[in-house]
N, C-alpha and C positions, 0 to 999 in steps of 0.2 A: 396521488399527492395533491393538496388542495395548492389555490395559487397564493406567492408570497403576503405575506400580513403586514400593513403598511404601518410607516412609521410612526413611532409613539415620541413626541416630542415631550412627554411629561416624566417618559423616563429617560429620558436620551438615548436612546439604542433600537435596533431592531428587535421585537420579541421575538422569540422563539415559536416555533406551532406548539401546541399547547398537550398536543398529545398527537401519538401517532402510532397504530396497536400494531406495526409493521417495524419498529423497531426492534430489537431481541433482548434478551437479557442476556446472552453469552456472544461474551465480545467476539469470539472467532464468529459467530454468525451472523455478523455485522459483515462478512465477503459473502458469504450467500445473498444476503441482503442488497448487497451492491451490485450483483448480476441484475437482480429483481430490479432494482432501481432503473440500472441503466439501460433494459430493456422497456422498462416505461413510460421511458424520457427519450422521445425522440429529440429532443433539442441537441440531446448529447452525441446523437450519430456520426454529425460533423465531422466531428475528432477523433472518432473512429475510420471511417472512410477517409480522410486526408491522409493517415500512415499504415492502412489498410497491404497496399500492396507492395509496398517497401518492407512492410515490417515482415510481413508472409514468406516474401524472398529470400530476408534475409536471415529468419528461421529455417527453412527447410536448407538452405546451405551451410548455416553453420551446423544443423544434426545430420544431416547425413555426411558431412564432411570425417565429424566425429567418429561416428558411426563406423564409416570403411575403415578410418586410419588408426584409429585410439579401442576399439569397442574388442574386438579379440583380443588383442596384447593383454587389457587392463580384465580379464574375465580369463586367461589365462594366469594371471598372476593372484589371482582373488581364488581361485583354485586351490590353489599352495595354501589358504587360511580356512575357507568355508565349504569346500569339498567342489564335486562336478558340475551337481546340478542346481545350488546355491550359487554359485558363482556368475552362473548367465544372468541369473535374477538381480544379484544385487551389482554385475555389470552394469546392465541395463540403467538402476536409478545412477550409479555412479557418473554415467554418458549425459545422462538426462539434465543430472544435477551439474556437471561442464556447462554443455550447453546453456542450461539457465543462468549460468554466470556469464559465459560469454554473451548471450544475446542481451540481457539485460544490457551488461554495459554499453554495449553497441547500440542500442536501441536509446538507452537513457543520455549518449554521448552525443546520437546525431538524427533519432527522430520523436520521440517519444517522450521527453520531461516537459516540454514546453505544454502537451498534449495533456498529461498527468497531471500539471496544474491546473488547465482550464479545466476538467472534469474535477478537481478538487473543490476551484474554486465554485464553479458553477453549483454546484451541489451544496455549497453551503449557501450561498443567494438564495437557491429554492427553497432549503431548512430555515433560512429566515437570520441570515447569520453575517446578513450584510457590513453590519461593523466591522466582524474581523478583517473580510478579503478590502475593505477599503482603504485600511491601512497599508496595503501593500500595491495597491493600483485602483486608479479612477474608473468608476460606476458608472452608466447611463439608465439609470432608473426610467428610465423612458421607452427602451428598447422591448424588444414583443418576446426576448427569453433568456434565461439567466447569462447564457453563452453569449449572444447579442450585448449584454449589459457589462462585458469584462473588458474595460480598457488593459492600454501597454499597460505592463507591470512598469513601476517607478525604481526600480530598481535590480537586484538578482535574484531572478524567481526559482530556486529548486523544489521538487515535491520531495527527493530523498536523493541523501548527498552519496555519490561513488566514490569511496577516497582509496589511495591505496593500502591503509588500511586494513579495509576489508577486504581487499585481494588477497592480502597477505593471510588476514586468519581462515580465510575461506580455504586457500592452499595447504594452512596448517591444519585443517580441520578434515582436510579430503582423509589422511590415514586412517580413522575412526570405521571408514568401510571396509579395513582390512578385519575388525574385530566380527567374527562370527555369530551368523543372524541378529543380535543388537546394534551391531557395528552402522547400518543403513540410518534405522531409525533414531539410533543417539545422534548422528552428522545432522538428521533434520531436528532433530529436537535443540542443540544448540546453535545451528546457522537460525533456524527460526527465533531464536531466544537471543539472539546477535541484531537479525532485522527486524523485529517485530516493531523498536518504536522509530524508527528511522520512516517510518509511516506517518509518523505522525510531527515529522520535522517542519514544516511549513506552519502548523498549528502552531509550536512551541515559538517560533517568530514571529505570527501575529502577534502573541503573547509578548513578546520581548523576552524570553527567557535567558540567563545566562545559564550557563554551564552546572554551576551548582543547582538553580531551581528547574533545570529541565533532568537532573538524575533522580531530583527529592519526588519529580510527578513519577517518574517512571520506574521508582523504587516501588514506589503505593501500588503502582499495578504490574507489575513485572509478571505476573501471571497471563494476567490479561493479554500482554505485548507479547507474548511469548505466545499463548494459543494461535493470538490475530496474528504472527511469525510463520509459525508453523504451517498453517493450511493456506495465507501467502504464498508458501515457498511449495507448497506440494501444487498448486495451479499453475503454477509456473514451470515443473516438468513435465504440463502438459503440452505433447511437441504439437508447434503450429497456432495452439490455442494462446498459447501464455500474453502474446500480445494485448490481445482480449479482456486474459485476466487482468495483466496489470491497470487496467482503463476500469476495471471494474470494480477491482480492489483500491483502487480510487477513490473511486463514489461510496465503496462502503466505510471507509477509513473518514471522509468527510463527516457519513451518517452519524459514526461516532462520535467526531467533534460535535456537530450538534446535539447531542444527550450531555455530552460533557459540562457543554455552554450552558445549556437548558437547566442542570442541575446546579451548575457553579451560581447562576444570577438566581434560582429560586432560592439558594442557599443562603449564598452571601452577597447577592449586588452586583452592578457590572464590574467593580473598579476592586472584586477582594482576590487572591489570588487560589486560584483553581486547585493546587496539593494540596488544600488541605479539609476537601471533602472526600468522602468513601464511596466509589461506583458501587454498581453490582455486581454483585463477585463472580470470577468467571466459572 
């Protein structure tokens, strides 16, 4: 990645990089992409290594917690719909997929959202996208890396809001593993299709969006939100990793605001509103 493109006072805004052949055309690959990134961004390591060892801990004890206490019973019971040897397998993601709701929340409650946004934000400073994150906290255009240049937020910073809500459809959603051999992949295909734009909450508050024109953006791509959902939520029952992920899937969900930006202003200007261009289809 080249270094930030400085400011254009004749348009008022930051421009965009102007190209960058490392972005995808398939939005779910915009989380590959954010691995890529975040390993080539050392500025970004910070915020990984600050809930490095907290987050590690407190993964390996909420799965294997699961594991001893919940993982036979519920593989027992899965038995009774998908036979013997079905059963241990779609145990297993059913364990997995707990866990990943428990640690999420535990992690987004009391180490990791604050962490989520500075990898958001930061990611968009490098893409060039300093308008938006300045809306929401002061800049040191001065400082030696995007991280370095993110003042206190000005006010409530979430990258993706926990509400209960989604505990509740997520619990209503858990039965879906009782339906044989489909039953796994439908639970990820609509918990993904549930989280897919809650990724990109932050974004739609730079934006100011209300309620109605943040469902009319995510109507236009529901596809899209659903892919980037989907392989989100399968990184995440990876045990021990998912911390990782989520820091990752960060940087790549930013990468996407910036193609977003990059085509809203080539399209229509900074000040037009963003639903009513067509990405690339996923």
């Amino acid at each position: 990645m080249g270094r930030l493109i400085a400011f254009t006072e004749t348009a008022g805004l930051y421009p965009l990089k102007a190209s960058n052949n490392l972005l995808p055309r398939k939005t779910h690959a915009y989380i590959e992409q954010g691995l890529i990134y975040f390993a080539r961004h050392p500025f970004l390591y910070p915020l990984l290594r600050a809930r490095l060892v907290p987050a590690l801990l407190l993964s390996v004890v909420v799965l294997a917690t699961l594991f001893i206490w919940t993982y036979l019973p519920q593989v027992a019971f899965l038995a009774l719909f998908h036979g013997r040897h079905l059963a241990w397998i779609n145990g297993a993601f059913l364990v997995l997929g707990e866990g990943a709701a428990v640690t999420a929340l535990l992690f987004e409650a009391f180490f990791v959202d604050e962490s989520l946004v500075d990898v958001f934000d930061a990611t968009l400073i490098e893409q060039g996208c300093q308008d938006l994150v300045s809306t929401s906290r002061p800049l040191n255009p001065e400082a030696s890396d995007p991280v370095k240049q993110l003042g206190k937020p000005m006010g409530s910073a979430v990258y993706s809001p926990f509400s209960l809500r989604q505990i509740i459809e997520f619990i209503l959603f858990l039965p879906l593993n009782f339906i044989p051999i489909a039953g796994t992949p439908l639970f990820i295909i609509v918990t993904g299709y549930r989280a897919g734009p809650l990724h990109h909450w932050r974004y739609f508050k730079f934006l100011g969006f209300n309620k109605k024109e943040r469902n009319r953006h995510i109507q236009q791509r529901k596809l899209q939100y659903t892919s980037f959902g989907i392989v989100a939520l399968l990184l995440q029952l990876v045990p021990v990793l998912s911390m990782l992920f989520l820091l990752t899937t960060a940087a790549g969900s930013a990468l996407w605001v910036a193609k977003l930006e990059q085509k809203r202003r080539l399209v229509r200007g900074s000040d037009d509103d963003p639903g009513q261009y067509e990405d690339d289809p996923p």
